[in-house]
Each structure stands twice: as structure tokens, then as C-alpha cells.
C-alpha positions in Angstrom: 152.0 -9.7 107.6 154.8 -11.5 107.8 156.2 -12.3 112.2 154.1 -9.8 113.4 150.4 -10.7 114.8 149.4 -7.1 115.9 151.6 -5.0 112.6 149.9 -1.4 113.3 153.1 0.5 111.9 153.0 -1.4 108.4 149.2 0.0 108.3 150.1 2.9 108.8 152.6 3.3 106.1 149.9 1.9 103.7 147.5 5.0 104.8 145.7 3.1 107.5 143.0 6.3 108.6 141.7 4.8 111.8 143.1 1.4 113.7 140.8 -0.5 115.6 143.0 -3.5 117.5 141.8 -6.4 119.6 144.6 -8.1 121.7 143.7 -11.7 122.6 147.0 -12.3 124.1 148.2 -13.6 127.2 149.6 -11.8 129.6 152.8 -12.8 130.8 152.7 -15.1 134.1 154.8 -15.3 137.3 156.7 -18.1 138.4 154.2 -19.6 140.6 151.6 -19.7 137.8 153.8 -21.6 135.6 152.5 -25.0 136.3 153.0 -27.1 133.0 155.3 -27.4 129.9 152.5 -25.8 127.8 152.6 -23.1 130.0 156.3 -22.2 129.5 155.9 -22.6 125.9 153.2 -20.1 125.8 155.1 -17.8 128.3 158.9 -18.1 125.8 156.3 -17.6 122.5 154.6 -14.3 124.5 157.4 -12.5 126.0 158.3 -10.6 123.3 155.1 -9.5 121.6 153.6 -8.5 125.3 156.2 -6.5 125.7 155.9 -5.2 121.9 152.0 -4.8 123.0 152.9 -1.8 125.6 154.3 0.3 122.6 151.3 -0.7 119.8 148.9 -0.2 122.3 149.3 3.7 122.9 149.3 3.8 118.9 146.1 2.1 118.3 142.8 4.4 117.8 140.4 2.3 119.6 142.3 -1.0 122.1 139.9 -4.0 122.5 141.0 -6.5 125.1 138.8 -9.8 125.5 139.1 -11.6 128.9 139.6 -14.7 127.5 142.6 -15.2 130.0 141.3 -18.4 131.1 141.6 -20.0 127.8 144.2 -21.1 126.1 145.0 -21.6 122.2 144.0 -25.6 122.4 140.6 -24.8 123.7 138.6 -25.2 120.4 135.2 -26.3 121.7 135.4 -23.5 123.7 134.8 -21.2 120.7 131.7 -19.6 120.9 132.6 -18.4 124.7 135.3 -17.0 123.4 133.3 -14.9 120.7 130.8 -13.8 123.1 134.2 -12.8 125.4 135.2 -10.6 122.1 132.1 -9.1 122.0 131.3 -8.2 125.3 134.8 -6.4 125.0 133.8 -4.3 122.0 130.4 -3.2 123.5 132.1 -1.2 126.1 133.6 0.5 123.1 130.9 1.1 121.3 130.4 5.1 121.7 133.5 5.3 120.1 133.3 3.2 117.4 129.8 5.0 116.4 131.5 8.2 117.0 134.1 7.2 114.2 131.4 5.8 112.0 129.6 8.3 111.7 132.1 11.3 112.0 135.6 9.6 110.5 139.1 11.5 111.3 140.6 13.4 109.2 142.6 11.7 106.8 146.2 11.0 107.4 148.4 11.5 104.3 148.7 8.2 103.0 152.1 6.7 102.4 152.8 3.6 100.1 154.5 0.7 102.2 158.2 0.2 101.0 157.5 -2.2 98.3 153.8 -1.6 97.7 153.6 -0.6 94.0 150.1 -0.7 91.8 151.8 -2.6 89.2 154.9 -5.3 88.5 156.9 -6.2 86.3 156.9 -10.5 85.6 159.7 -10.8 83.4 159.8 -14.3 84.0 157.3 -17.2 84.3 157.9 -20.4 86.4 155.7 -23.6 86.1 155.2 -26.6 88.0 152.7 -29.8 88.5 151.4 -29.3 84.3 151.6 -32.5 82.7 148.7 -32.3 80.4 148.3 -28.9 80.0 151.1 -27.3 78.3 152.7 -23.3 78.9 151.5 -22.1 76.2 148.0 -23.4 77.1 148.5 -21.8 80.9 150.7 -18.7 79.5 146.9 -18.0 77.5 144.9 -18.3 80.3 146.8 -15.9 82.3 146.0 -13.2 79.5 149.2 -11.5 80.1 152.8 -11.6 78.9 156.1 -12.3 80.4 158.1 -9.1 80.5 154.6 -6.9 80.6 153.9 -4.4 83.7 150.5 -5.6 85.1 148.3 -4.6 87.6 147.7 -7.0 90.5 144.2 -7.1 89.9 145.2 -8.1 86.2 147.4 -10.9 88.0 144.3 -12.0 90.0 141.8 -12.2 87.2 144.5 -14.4 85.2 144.8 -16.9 88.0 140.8 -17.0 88.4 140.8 -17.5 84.3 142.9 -20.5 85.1 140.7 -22.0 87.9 137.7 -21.2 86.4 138.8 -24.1 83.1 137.8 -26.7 86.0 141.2 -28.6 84.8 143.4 -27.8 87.7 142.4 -29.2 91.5 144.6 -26.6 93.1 146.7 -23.2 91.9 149.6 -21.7 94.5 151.5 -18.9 93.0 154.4 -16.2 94.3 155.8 -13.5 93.4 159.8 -14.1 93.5 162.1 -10.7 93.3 165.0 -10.8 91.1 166.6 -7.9 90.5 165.0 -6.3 88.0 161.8 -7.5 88.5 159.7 -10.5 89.6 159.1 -13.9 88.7 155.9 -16.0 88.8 156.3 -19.3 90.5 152.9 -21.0 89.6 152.3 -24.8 91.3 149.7 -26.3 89.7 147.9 -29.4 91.0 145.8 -31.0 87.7 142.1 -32.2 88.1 142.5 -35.7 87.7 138.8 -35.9 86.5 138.5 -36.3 82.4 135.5 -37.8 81.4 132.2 -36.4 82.3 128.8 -37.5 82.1 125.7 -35.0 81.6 121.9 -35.7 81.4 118.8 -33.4 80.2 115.7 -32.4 78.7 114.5 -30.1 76.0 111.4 -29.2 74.5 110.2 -26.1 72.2 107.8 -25.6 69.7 110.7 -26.2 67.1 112.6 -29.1 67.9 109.7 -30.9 70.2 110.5 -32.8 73.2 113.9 -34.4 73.4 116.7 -36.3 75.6 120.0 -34.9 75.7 123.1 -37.1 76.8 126.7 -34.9 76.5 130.0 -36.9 77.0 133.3 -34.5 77.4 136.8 -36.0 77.3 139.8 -34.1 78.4 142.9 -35.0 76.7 141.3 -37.5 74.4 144.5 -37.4 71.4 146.6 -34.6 73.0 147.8 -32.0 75.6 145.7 -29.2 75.6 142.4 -30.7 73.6 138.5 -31.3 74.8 136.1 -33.3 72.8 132.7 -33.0 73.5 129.2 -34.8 71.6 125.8 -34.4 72.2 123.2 -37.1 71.0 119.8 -35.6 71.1 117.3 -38.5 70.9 113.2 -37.5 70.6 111.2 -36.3 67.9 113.8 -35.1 66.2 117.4 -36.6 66.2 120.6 -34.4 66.5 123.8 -34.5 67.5 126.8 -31.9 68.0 130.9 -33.1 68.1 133.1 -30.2 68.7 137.0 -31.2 69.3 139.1 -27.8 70.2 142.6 -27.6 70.8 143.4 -24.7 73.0 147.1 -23.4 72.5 146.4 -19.9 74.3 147.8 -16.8 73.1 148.9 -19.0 69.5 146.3 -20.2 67.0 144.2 -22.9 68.5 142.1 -25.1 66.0 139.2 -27.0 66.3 136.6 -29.3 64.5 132.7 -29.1 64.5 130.5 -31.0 63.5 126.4 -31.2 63.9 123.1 -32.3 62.3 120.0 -31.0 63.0 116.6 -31.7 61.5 112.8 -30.9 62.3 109.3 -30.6 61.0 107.2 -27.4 60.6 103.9 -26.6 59.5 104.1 -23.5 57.9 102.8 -21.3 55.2 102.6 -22.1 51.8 103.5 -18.6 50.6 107.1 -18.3 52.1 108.2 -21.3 49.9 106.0 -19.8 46.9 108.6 -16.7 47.8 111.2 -18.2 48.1 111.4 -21.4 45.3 110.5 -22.2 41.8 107.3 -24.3 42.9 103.9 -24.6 40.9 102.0 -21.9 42.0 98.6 -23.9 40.9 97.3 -25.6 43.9 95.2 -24.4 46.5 97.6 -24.9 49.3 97.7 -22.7 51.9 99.7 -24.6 54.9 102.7 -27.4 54.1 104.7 -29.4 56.7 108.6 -28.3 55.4 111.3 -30.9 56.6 114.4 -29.4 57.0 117.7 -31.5 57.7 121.3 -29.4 58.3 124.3 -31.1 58.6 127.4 -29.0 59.0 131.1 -29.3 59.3 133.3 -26.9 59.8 137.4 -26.6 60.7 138.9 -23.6 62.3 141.6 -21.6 63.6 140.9 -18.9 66.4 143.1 -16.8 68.6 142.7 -14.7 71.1 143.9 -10.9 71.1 144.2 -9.3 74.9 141.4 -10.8 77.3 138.1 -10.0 75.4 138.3 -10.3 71.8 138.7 -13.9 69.9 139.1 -13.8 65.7 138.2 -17.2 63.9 139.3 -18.2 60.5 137.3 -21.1 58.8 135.8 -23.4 56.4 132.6 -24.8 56.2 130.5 -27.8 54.3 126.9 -27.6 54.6 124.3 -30.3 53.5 121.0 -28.7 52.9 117.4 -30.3 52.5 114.2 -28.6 52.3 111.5 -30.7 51.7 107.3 -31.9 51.9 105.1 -34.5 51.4 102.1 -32.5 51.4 102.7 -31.3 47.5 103.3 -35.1 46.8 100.2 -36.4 48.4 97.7 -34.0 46.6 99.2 -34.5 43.2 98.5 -38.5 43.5 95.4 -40.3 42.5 96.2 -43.5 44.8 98.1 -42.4 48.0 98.4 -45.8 49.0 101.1 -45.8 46.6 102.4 -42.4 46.6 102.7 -41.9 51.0 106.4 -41.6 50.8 106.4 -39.0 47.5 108.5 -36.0 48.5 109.0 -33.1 47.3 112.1 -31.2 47.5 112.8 -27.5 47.5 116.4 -27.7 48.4 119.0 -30.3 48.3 122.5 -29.0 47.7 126.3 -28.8 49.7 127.6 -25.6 50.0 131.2 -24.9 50.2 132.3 -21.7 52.2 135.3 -19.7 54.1 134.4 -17.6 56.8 135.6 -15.3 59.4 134.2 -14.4 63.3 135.5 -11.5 65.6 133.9 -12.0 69.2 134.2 -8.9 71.9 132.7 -9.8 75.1 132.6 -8.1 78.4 129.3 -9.5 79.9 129.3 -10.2 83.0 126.8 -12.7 82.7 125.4 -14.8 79.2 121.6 -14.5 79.7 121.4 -11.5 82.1 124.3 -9.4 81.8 124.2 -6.6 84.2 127.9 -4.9 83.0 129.4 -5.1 80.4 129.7 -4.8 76.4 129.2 -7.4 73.4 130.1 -7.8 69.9 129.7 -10.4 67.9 130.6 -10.0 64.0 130.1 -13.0 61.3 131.2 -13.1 57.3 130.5 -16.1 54.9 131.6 -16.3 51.6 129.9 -19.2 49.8 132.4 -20.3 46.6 130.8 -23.4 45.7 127.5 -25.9 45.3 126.4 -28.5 44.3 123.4 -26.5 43.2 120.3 -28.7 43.3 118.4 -25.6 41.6 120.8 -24.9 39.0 121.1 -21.6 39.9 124.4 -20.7 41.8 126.4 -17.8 42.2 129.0 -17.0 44.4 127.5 -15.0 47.3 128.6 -13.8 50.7 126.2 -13.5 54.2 127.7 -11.2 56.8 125.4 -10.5 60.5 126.8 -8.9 63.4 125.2 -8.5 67.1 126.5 -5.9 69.5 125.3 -4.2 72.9 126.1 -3.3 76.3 124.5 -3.9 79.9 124.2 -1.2 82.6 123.5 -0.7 86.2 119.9 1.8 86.7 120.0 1.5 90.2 120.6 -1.8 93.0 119.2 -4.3 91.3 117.7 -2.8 88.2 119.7 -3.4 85.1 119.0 -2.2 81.7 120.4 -4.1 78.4 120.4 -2.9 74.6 120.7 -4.6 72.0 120.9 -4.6 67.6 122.0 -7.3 65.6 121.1 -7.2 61.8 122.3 -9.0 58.6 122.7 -8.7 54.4 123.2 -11.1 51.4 125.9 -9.4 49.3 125.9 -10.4 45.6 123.9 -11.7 42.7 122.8 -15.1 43.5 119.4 -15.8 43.4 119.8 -18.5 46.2 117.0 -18.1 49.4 118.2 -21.2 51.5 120.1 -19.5 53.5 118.1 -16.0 53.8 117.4 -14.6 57.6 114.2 -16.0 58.9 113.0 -14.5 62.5 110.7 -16.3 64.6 110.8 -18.0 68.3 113.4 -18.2 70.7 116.4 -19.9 72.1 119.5 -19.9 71.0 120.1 -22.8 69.0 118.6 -21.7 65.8 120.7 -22.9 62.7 122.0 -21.5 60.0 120.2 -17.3 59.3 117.3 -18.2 61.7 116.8 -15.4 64.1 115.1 -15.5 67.5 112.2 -12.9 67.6 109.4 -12.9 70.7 106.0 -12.5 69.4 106.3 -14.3 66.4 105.9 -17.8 66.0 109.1 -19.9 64.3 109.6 -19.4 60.4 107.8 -16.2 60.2 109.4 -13.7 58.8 111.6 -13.8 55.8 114.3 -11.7 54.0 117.8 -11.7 52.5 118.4 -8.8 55.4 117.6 -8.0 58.2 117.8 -5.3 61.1 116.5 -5.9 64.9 116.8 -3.9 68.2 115.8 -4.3 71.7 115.8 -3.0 75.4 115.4 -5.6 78.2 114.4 -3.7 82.1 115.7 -6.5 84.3 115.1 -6.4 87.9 116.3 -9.0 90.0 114.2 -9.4 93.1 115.8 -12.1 94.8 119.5 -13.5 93.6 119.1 -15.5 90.4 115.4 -14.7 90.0 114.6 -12.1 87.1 111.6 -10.3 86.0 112.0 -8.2 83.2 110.7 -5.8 80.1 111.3 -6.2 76.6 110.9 -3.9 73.7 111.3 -5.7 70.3 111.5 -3.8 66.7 112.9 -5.3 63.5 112.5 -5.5 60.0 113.2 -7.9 57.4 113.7 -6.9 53.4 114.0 -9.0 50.7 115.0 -7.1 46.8 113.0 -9.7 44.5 
């Protein structure tokens, strides 16, 4: 507290129970003892708090005073003699200190400090040190606005929202009276790092092995933006561009843009399910190739701290395809080896809308918290490689919340399910569950137990309970309980 080093009667006033004080002061020295010009100093700088000291002392609980009277406040390799000085001190105390832990006072009425209040009023919003990184971008990571009352846990969580973005080096912030209530003076200092740099490996039973190379650029054509674009290079080639414009509590926008593609042996009978194919042959595995590429633009906003509501459109190129039906139907396959077959080949045209809740405390093992995450396409138009197209709509939402069982034993449910809504006959983009991750394109839903590309159906309805102990910090063992099902009306 401000010009006061031992401030027992502002504790008090903010319902201070029990004060425990330890005086590392000097005492104050006679003439004879006064040897130097640091000495004087320290004498003029003591006088008045020793004296103060004879009043707090009689109002302290429990009075701890080092001898450390040999030392001075320039003796810094001297430190741990010091500490062991401090703590021979409080071992003569100890009775009492046990005495209080174990059988507290009884509670003085606690009285608010003049000033103290649980929540203020910021009715006005001060910024300096942005450059690239505009007020409205700030304003939105604050999650508050001006002329709001707000807690001062509220206040603290917006400025840790702010560091946590990685964009500002430092963040320095007071709280200014005026009159009828306060104003936020924020300093920022930016992060003068913009391009990064990341390398890493994948593999799954999906995608195969793979190098990943991300490159992020801050800033790249305005205030505010991040562009970002991942090159997957292996067995299968991908990429992901993603270039967001965040504008806070307005509408933000943003452009994505991926391709993915992979090879999977599966069985023959979900494409006889699914597509108009001869029905003839004695198939019973194929190797389906299946290439996505997806754009989409976007505008999102964000509604208090939790929720974020996305309005988009969306182009999707979709190929399903073998070689297997090819091969067998040739007499020579010297001159057939590249015949393909294709099940699907068409761009879909779409408009869709997101509404995102999340409280999670943590993405892949939340231990508090809630989640929802709600998704509605309406496909309007194709290019309708099997000639039959009509306009549907695909709507799947995910929800679920983590709690605390006991210390370190966390339990997390979960549902998520999905529907087709319409007419159309098309089955591209019906749920299929199977394997895990969480980069599964399109409908394709991760399931444990079942391999990838299992289990089709133009809905779907899944549930689980994960028992997550965490034995040692950031190392999990846990329980899962899986049930779903998967429908399809033809």
C-alpha cells in the first residue's frame, strides 16, 4: 500500500482476522554510531517509521523481529543469512502461530476499506503503444464495455484475454478516478515478432505418415488480420490457408481454404449403399480415393465472452473415386492401369451458420466447464455429377460439460448427433463414424472401436463419458464409454 511498509490499520479496515508482522527495520542509531553518509541516509529514511513501529507493534497479533541488524539494505549476497535470520525469528513464535492455526480468533466484523468496492464503473477507455492492433480489436479482447459495471476479476480476465493473443510484449493498466467513475489507462507495448515458423509430424491410419510446415503472418494486408497455411507433404498432400480479420466486439471476417485427399480400402457394400454402381461383380473390398477441396468466406462475432455466431458460404469440390472397378472390367490392364471409376464428382454451393459456447477449461481434457457447438448447412446448388440434386440441408451439434469428482479425478460427458433434412437423394455428404482425431472432413465422425469409414447414415446420434484421472500434472489416464447409432431412411 501506497507510503506505508508495515500498513496494519488499512488491513484491518479490509477485515484482516489475525495479523502476523515481521519488522526487518533498523533501529534508530546514536550519534556515535553514525559513521558514514549511508548511515545518515538510512537513519533520516527510518526515523519516522521506527517511531510509527512503537504504535503498530502493540496492534499486531503475533510481532516477528529478525536480528539482521548487522546488515544493511545493499547486502544482496548476503541473502540467504538473512532468510535463515527470519526464520530463526519465527521459530520462537511458533506455539503461537499453531495455536492460531489450528484454533483461529473469532472473527472481527469485517469492514470494506474506504474505496474498496466489488465492482467499477469504466466509463471511459484510454489506449496507448497500439499501432497495429486497432481499439476495436483491444476493446474485443477485453470482453467488456465502456460505461459497464464490472467486477475486478472480470477486469483481470480481459487483460489476461489480451496477453494471452501473444501480440503485445508488455500490458500496464490503471485505474484513473474521475468523478463519476473510472477510466482505464491501458499502455501497450506490441510484440514485434510477425512471422513464425513451425515444424511437425503426423501419422494415422487415415491420412498416413506426413510432414507438416505452418507459416503465420501477423499483419500481412491490415491492422488486426493473421494468415496462416499449412502444406502437409507425405502420402497424402494437403494444405490449409485461413486469413481472419479480428475486429472484436464488430463482425470480423475471414477466408478458408483447404484440400485434403486420401486412400482407403474399404468395403464394397457402403458404396453399393450409397451409389448407383453395378451391383454384378464379386467385389467385396475397393480402395475409394477421396479428394475435398473447400472454400469458404465468413463473418463471426462474438456475443459476451463465451459464445461466437458465424455466418457463411461455402464451395465444395467433391471426388469419390476407384480403380479397382476399372481394373477388373478390362481384358488388357496394361492399357487400362489408369481407368477410374468415379462415384462422385460435383461442386456444391451452400450458406451456413455456427453458434459456438465454450467454457472448457482445457480442449482435450477439460476438467470445468461447458461446451456447445451447433452447425446448419443449406446446400442450394450442384453441379450434380449424378443428376440427381435437390436442395438439402445438414444440421449437427455437439454439447457437454466437465466436472470435478474429487482432486484430480474429472468426469466429462458428452452427445453430439446429426440429420439430413429434405428430399435429396444425395449420400456424399452423409455422417460416417470411424477412428479418431479431430481433423475429419466434411460428416465424418470420430468413434473409438471402429476402424475409419465404418459406419454410415444420413443421421446420427453418439454419447460418451470419459473418467480422467490425472496422476501427475499433464499426464492422464482415463475411461471411456462410447454408444451411438447411425440411421439411414432408404
Amino acid at each position: 500500500i501506497r507510503d506505508s511498509n508495515y500498513p496494519i490499520g488499512e488491513l484491518k479496515k479490509m477485515g484482516a482476522d489475525v495479523v502476523i508482522g515481521v519488522d526487518v527495520q533498523h533501529g534508530l542509531s546514536d550519534r556515535e554510531s553514525l559513521l558514514s553518509a549511508t548511515e545518515i541516509l538510512l537513519q533520516i529514511n527510518n526515523y519516522r517509521t521506527v517511531r510509527d513501529m512503537q504504535k503498530k507493534s502493540t496492534q499486531t497479533d503475533i510481532y516477528i523481529t529478525p536480528d539482521i541488524k548487522d546488515y544493511s539494505v545493499i547486502d544482496f549476497d548476503m541473502g540467504k543469512v538473512i532468510i535463515d535470520r527470519g526464520e530463526d525469528a519465527a521459530r520462537l513464535h511458533l506455539p503461537e502461530l499453531l495455536k492460531i492455526a489450528k484454533d483461529p480468533t473469532v472473527q472481527r466484523p469485517k469492514i470494506l476499506a474506504a474505496g474498496i468496492r466489488d465492482t467499477l464503473m469504466i466509463n471511459e477507455l484510454t489506449i496507448k503503444g497500439n499501432y497495429n492492433y486497432s481499439r476495436a480489436y483491444i476493446r474485443g479482447k477485453l470482453r467488456f464495455n465502456v460505461d459497464d459495471n464490472i467486477t475486478f476479476e472480470k477486469l483481470q480476465q480481459g487483460i489476461n484475454n489480451l496477453s494471452a493473443t501473444g501480440n503485445f510484449r508488455s500490458i500496464k493498466y490503471e485505474l484513473l478516478n474521475n468523478g463519476e467513475g473510472v477510466e482505464l489507462l491501458l499502455n501497450v507495448k506490441e510484440n514485434p515478432d510477425k512471422m513464425f515458423i513451425r515444424l511437425g509430424v503426423h501419422f494415422d491410419d487415415l491420412y498416413k505418415s506426413a510432414g507438416i510446415v505452418n507459416l503465420t503472418r501477423k499483419n500481412v494486408l491490415m491492422d488486426d488480420d493473421v494468415a496462416s497455411i499449412d502444406f502437409i507433404i507425405g502420402d497424402n498432400l494437403r494444405y490449409n490457408f485461413e486469413y481472419y480479420v479480428d475486429k472484436g466486439f464488430y463482425w470480423s471476417f475471414g477466408v478458408n481454404s483447404r484440400f485434403d485427399d486420401f486412400n482407403k480400402e474399404i468395403n464394397f457394400d457402403l458404396i453399393k449403399s450409397n451409389f448407383d454402381v453395378d451391383n454384378s461383380s464379386n467385389v467385396r473390398k475397393i480402395n475409394l480415393s477421396s479428394s475435398d477441396l473447400t472454400s469458404q468466406v465468413y463473418l463471426q462475432t462474438v456475443i459476451e465472452e463465451e459464445f461466437a455466431f458465424t455466418l457463411g458460404l461455402e464451395h465444395k469440390l467433391l471426388k469419390y473415386s476407384t480403380k479397382t472397378l476399372g481394373q477388373l472390367d478390362t481384358i488388357s490392364p496394361s492399357t487400362t492401369a489408369n481407368t477410374r471409376t468415379y462415384f462422385e464428382n460435383s461442386n456444391y454451393y451452400s450458406t451456413y451458420g455456427q453458434l459456438t459456447f465454450d467454457t472448457y477449461d482445457d480442449v482435450y481434457f477439460p476438467t470445468k466447464g461447458l461446451f456447445f457447438d451447433g452447425d446448419f448447412h443449406f446446400y442450394v446448388l450442384s453441379s450434380d455429377f449424378n443428376d440427381n440434386f435437390k436442395e438439402f440441408s445438414i444440421g449437427k451439434a455437439r454439447m457437454g460439460g466437465a466436472f470435478s469428482l474429487a482432486r484430480n479425478l474429472y468426469l466429462n460427458l458428452e452427445t453430439e448427433g446429426g440429420f439430413k433434412w429434405g428430399i435429396s437423394p444425395i449420400t456424399s455428404l452423409d455422417f460416417v463414424l470411424g477412428g479418431y482425431g479431430n481433423h475429419l472432413v466434411n460428416n465424418l465422425v470420430p468413434f473409438y472401436g471402429y476402424d475409419f469409414l465404418s459406419l454410415v447414415g444420413n443421421s446420427y446420434v453418439k454419447a460418451y463419458a470419459r473418467l480422467d484421472f490425472e496422476f501427475v500434472p499433464k499426464n492422464h489416464m482415463f475411461c471411456l464409454l462410447y454408444t451411438s447409432d447411425a440411421a439411414d431412411d432408404s
